[in-house]
C-alpha positions as a printed NumPy array, in Angstrom:
array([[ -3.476, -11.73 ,   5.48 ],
       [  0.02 , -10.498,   6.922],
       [  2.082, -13.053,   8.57 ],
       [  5.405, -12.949,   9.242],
       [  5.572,  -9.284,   7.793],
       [  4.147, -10.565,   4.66 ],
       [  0.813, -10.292,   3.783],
       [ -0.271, -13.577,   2.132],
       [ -3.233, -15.618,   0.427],
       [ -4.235, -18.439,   2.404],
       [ -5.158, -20.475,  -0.849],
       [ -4.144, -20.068,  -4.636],
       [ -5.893, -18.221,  -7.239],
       [ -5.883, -18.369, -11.193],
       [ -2.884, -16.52 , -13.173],
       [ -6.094, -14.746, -15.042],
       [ -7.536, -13.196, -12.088],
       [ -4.233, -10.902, -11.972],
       [ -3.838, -10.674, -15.635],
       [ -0.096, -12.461, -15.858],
       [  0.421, -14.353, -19.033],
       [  1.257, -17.616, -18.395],
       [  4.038, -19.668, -21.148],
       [  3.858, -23.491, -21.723],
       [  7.255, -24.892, -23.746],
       [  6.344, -28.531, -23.191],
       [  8.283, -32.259, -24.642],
       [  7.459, -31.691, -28.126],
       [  8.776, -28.189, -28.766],
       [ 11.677, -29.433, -27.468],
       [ 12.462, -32.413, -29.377],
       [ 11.505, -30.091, -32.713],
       [ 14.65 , -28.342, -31.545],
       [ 16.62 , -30.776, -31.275],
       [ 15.609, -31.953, -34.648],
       [ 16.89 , -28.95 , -35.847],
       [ 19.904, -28.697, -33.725],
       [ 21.158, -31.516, -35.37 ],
       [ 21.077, -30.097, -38.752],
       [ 23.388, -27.056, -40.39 ],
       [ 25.077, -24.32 , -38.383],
       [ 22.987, -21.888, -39.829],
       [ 19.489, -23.76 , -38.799],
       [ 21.511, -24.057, -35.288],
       [ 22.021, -20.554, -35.769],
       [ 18.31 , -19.24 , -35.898],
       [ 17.232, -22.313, -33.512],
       [ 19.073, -20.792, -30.887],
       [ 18.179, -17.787, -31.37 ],
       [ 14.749, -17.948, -31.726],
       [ 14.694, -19.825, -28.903],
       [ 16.646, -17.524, -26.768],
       [ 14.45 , -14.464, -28.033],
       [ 11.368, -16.696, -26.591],
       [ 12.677, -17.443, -23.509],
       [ 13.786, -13.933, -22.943],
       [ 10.22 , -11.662, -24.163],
       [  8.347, -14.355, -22.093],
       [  9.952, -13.355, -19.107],
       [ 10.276, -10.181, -19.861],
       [  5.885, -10.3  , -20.498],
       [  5.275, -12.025, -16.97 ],
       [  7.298,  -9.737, -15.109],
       [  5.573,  -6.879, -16.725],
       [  3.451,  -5.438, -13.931],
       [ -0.227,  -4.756, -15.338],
       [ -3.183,  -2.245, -14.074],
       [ -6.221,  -4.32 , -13.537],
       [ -9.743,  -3.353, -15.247],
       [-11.72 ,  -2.61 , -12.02 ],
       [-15.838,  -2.744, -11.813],
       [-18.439,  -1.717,  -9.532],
       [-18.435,   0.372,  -6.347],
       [-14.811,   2.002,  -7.332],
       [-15.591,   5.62 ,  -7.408],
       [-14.461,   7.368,  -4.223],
       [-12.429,   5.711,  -2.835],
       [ -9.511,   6.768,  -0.769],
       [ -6.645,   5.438,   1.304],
       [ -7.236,   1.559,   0.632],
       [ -6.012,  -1.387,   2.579],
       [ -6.708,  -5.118,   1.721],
       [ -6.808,  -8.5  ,   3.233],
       [ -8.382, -11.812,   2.028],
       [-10.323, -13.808,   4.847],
       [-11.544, -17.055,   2.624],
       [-12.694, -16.274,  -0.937],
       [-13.112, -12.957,  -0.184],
       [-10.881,  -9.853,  -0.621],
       [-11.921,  -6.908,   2.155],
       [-10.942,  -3.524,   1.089],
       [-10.943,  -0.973,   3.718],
       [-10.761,   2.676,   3.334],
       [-11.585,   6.862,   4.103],
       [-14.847,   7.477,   3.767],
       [-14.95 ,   9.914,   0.344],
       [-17.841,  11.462,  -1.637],
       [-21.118,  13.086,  -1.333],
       [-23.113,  10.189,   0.304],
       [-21.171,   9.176,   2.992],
       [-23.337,   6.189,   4.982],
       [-20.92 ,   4.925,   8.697],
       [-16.927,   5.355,   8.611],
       [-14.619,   3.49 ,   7.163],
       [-16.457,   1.65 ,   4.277],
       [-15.483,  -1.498,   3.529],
       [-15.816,  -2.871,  -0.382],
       [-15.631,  -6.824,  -1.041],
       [-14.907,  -8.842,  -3.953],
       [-14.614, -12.439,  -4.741],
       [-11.766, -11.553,  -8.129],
       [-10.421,  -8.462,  -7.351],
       [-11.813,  -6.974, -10.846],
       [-15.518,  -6.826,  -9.533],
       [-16.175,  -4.682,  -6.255],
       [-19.603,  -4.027,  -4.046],
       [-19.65 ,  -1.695,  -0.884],
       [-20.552,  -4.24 ,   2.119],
       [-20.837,  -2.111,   4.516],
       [-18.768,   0.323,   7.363],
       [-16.785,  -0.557,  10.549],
       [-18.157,   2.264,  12.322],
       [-22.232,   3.808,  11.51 ],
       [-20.62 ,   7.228,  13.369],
       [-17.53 ,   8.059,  15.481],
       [-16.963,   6.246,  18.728],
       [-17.872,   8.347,  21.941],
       [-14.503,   7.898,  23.468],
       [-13.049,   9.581,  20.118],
       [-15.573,  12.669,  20.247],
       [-14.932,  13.509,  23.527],
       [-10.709,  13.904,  23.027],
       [-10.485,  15.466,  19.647],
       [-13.428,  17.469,  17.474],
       [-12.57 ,  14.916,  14.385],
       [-15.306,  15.133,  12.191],
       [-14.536,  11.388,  10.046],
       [-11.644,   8.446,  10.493],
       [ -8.904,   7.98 ,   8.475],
       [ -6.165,   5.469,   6.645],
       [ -7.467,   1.902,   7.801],
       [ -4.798,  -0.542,   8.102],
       [ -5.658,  -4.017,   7.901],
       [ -3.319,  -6.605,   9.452],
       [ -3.437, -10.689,  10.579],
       [ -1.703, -11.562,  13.277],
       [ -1.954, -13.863,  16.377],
       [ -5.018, -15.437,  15.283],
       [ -6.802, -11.889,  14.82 ],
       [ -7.477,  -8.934,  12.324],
       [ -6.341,  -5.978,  13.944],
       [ -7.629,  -2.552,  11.923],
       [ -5.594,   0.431,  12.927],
       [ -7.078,   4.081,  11.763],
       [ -6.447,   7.62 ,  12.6  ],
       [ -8.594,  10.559,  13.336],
       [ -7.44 ,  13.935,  13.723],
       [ -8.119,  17.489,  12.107],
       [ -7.269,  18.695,   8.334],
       [ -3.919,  20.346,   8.63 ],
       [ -3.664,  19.826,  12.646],
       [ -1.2  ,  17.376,  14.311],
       [ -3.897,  16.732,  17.365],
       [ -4.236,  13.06 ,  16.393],
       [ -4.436,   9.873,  16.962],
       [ -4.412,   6.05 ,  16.537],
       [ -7.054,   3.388,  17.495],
       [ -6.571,  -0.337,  17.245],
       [-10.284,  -2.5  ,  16.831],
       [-10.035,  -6.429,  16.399],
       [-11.996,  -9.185,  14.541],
       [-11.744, -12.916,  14.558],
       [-13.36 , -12.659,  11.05 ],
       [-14.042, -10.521,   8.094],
       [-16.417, -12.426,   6.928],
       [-19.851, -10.322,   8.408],
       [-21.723, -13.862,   7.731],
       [-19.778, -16.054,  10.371],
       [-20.891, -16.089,  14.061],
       [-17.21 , -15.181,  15.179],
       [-17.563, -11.667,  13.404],
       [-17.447,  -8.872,  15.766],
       [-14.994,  -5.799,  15.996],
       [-13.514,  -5.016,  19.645],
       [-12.76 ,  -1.802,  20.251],
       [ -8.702,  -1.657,  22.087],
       [ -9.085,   2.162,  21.973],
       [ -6.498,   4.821,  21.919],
       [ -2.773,   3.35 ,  20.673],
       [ -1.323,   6.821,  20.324],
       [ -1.586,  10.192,  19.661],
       [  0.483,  13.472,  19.214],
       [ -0.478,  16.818,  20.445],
       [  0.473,  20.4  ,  18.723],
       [  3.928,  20.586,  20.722],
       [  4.874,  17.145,  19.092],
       [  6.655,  17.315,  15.98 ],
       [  5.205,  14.337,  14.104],
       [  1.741,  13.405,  13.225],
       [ -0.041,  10.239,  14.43 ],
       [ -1.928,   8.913,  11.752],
       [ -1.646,   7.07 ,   8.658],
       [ -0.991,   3.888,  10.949],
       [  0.769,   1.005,   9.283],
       [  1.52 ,  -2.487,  10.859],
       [  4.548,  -4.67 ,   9.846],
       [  5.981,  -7.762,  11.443],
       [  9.967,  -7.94 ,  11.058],
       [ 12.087, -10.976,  10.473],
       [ 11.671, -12.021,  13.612],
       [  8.112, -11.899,  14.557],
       [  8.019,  -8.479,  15.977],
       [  5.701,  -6.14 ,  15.208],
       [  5.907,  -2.472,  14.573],
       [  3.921,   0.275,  13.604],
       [  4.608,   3.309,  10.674],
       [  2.911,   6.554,  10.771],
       [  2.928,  10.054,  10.286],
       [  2.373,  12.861,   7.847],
       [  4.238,  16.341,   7.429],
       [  5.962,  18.075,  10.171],
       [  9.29 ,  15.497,  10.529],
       [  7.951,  12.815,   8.358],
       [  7.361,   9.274,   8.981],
       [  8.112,   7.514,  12.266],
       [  7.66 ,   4.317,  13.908],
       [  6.55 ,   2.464,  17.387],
       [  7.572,  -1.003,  18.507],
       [  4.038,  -2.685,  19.273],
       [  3.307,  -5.602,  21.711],
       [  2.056,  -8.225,  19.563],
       [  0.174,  -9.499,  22.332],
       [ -1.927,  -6.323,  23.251],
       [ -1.626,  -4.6  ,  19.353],
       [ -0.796,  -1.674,  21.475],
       [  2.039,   0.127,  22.74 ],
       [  5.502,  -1.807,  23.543],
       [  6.312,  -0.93 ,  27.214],
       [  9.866,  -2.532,  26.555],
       [ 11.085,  -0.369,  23.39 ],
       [  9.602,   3.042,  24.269],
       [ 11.727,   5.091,  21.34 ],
       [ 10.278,   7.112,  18.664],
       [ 12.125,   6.204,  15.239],
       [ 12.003,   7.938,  12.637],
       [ 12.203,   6.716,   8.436],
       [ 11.9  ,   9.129,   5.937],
       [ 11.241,  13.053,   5.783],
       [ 11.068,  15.545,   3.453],
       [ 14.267,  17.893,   2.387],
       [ 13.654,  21.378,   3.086],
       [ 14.567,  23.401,  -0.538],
       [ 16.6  ,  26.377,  -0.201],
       [ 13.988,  29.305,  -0.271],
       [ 11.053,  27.739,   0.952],
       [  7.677,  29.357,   0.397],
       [  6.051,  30.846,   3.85 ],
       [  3.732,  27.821,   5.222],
       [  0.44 ,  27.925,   4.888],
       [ -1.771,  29.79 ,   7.902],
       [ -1.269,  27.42 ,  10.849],
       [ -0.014,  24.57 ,   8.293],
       [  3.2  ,  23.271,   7.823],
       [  4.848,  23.622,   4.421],
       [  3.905,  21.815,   1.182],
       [  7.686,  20.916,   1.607],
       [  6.925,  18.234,   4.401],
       [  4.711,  16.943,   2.273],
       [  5.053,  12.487,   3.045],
       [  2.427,  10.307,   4.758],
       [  0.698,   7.166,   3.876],
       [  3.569,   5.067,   4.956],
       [  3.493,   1.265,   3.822],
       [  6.061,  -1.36 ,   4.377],
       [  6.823,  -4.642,   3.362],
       [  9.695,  -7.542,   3.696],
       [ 10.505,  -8.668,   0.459],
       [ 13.699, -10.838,   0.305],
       [ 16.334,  -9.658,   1.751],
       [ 14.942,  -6.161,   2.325],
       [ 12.542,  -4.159,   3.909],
       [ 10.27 ,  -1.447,   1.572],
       [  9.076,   1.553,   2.492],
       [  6.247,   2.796,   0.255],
       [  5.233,   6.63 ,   0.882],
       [  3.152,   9.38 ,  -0.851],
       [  4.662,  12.617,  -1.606],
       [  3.068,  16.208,  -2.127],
       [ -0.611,  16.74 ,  -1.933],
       [ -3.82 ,  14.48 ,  -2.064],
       [ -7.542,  15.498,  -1.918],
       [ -7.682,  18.483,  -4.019],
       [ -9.493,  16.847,  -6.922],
       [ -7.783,  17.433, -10.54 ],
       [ -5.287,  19.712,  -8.619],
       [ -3.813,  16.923,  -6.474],
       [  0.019,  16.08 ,  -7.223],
       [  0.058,  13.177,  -4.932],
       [  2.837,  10.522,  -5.956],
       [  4.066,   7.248,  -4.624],
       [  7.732,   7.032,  -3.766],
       [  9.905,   3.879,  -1.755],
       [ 13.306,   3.021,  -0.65 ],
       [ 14.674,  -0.042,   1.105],
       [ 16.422,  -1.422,   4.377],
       [ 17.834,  -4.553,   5.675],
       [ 16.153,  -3.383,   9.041],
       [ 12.535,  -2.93 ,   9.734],
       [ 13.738,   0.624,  11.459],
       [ 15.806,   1.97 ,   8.779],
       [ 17.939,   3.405,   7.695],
       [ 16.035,   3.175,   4.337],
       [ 17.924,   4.639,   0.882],
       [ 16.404,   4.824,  -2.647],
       [ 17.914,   3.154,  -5.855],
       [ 20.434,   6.451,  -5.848],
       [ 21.351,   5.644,  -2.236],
       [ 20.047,   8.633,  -1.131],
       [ 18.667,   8.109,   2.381],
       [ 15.081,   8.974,   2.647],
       [ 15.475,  10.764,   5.825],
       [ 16.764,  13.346,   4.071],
       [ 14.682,  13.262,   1.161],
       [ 15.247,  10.592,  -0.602],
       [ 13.086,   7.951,  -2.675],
       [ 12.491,   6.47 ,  -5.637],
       [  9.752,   7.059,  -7.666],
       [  7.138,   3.98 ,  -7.968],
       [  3.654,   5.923,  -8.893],
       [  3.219,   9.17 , -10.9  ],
       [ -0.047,  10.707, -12.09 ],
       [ -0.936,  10.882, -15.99 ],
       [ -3.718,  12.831, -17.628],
       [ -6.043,  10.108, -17.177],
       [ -5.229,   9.442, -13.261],
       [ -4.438,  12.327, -10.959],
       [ -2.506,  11.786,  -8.075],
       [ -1.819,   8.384,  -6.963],
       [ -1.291,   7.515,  -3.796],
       [ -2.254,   6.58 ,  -0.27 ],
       [ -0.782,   3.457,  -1.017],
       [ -0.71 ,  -0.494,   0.424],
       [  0.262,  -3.665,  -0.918],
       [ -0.479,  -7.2  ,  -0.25 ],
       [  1.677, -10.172,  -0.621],
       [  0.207, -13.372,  -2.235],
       [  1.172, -16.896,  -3.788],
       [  0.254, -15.895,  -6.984],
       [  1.687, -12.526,  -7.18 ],
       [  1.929,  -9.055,  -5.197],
       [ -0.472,  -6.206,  -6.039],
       [ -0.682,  -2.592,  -4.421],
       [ -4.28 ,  -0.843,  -4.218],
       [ -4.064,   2.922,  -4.423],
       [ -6.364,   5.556,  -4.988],
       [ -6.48 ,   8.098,  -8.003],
       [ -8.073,  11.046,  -9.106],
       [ -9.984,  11.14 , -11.955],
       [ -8.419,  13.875, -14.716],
       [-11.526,  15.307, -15.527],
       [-14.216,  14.829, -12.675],
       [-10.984,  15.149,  -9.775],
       [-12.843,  12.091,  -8.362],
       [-10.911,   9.577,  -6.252],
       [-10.986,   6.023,  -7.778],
       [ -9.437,   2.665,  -6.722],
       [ -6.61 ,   1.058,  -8.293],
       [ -5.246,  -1.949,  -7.859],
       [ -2.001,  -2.668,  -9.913],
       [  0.336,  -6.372, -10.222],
       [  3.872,  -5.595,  -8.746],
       [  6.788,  -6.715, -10.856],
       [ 10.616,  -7.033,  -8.882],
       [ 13.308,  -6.05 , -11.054],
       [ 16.567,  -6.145, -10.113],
       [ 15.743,  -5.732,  -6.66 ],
       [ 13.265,  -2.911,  -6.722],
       [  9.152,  -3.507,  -7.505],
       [  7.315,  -2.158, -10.395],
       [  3.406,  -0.468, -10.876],
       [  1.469,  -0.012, -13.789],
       [ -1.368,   2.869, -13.722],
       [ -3.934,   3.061, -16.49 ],
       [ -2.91 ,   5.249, -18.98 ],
       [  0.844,   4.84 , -18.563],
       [  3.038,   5.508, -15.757],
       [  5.589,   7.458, -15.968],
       [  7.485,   6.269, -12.927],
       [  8.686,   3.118, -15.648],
       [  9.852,   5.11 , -18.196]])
């Protein structure tokens, strides 16, 4: 669950279930050391070396960010968000693939290795939805905890159209067992309309430093922007009514002509995700194109801020508003294209779930990665390799 801008575990879970190798150097290894630290200069010599060597490639392993071995009800998915509500992780996503049963699926898994569809938020498209835009599924679930509630934000709009919007639906529970588990429907948060030039969806809640909270959207046209959101209602701040805006693509010199009513492949960010993470805030985003199968070049870029609003800059200082980030997640021949990114903050260790297509079927698969910090700045792993770390 998110609190204080941090999504976290409510209770503790074994180093195994994220794969991070543990080291124990206990009473005894020490006093064999100082056994030997008491003899020549040269068995001082490779003492303290050895030792240092140890003490160095075991931190070195644990920071080492590792790709988990995923099971189950992984093939298409797309645009994942996670929470935990007890012992129980809820993954929430796009509905994606032939057999599509309700919108927005929801998987569930009790180790994060094994996952089972559990069902949908939705079985079809609310009314109110139908009769303001001709959407034909939802989008990009967000899952947030805050103020005693879930709150699930998700987007429906058009392919390639800018007449969207984002809807806010509440649960006391995740858990579809309890009593207390029923979603309430808050309805429209916002929405942009063709003369607009941003795109509302791809929602994203984060809670600052200070207990505010704040939502990140958008996709093409002027990139990613953000609301201030009245943590009471989940919707709309009355008080802060400004449109801010974090990160956007740089337009190349000779553009290609845009697409037939599209914008550019140029504008090509969305999926925003961000995070507070010591003394910064991260901005996670995907860049260039998702669901086109093996010919997807989706990849996963982020930058930083010591505000919640920016301005964010990558590890180059380049600000992201005018095209900058630094690349976190790129594609290998096994893995297509990953992307559609969101993390989750825990105890035991951070992970980010993504999505990723498949290099020979172009089918999108979920991913779920340990996040390493180094120096300030977090590292993936992908199966496969990931070229990002190189």
């Amino acid at each position: 669950m998110r609190i204080g801008g941090k999504r976290l575990l409510a209770d503790s879970r074994d180093a195994h279930a994220f794969g991070t190798p543990h080291f124990f150097f206990g009473f005894s290894q020490f006093a064999f050391f100082a056994k030997l630290l008491r003899r020549s200069a040269l068995v001082r010599c490779f003492a303290l070396t050895w030792l240092a060597g140890f003490l160095v490639c075991g931190n070195l392993a644990a920071q080492a960010p590792q790709a988990l071995k995923l099971e189950g009800d992984v093939e298409y998915t797309h645009d994942p968000s996670i929470a935990k509500d007890g012992d129980t992780w809820y993954l929430f996503g796009t509905a994606n693939g032939p057999n599509r049963k309700g919108e927005l699926p929801i998987r569930c898994s009790q180790d994060l290795h094994h996952w089972r569809l559990c069902g949908s938020v939705f079985e079809k498209i609310p009314e109110w939805i139908t009769h303001q835009s001709p959407a034909k599924e939802l989008w990009a679930p967000d899952i947030s905890y805050f103020n005693g509630e879930f709150h699930l934000y998700y987007a429906f709009s058009v392919f390639g159209k800018n007449t969207s919007g984002i809807a806010l639906l509440t649960n006391k529970t995740l858990n579809p067992s309890s009593p207390s588990f029923h979603w309430v429907d808050h309805g429209l948060v916002l929405r942009s309309r063709r003369e607009d030039d941003f795109n509302a969806i791809d929602p994203n809640l984060v809670i600052d430093e200070k207990g505010q909270t704040w939502l990140a959207f958008g996709s093409f046209w002027s990139g990613i922007k953000m609301r201030q959101i009245d943590r009471k209602t989940g919707l709309l701040s009355t008080t802060d009514t400004k449109l801010y805006s974090l990160a956007s693509r740089k337009r190349p010199q000779n553009p290609p002509p845009n697409p037939p009513g599209l914008p550019g492949d140029w504008q090509a960010v969305e999926a925003p995700f961000i995070i507070h993470h010591g003394d910064y805030f991260y901005l996670f985003v995907s860049w260039d194109l998702c669901c086109r199968g093996t010919k997807s070049n989706y990849k996963t870029m982020v930058g930083r801020s010591h505000s919640v609003t920016g301005p964010y800059v990558d590890a180059s200082g380049t600000p992201m508003l005018e095209g900058g980030g630094t690349p976190l997640l790129l594609g290998n021949s096994r893995w297509i294209g990953p992307g559609g990114e969101s993390l989750l903050q825990q105890k035991d260790g951070d992970i980010i779930v993504f999505h990723a297509y498949d290099g020979k079927t172009g089918h999108a698969f979920l991913q779920i990665s340990t996040v390493a910090w180094v120096k300030g700045w977090p590292k993936v792993e992908l199966e496969g390799g990931n070229p990002a770390n190189q």
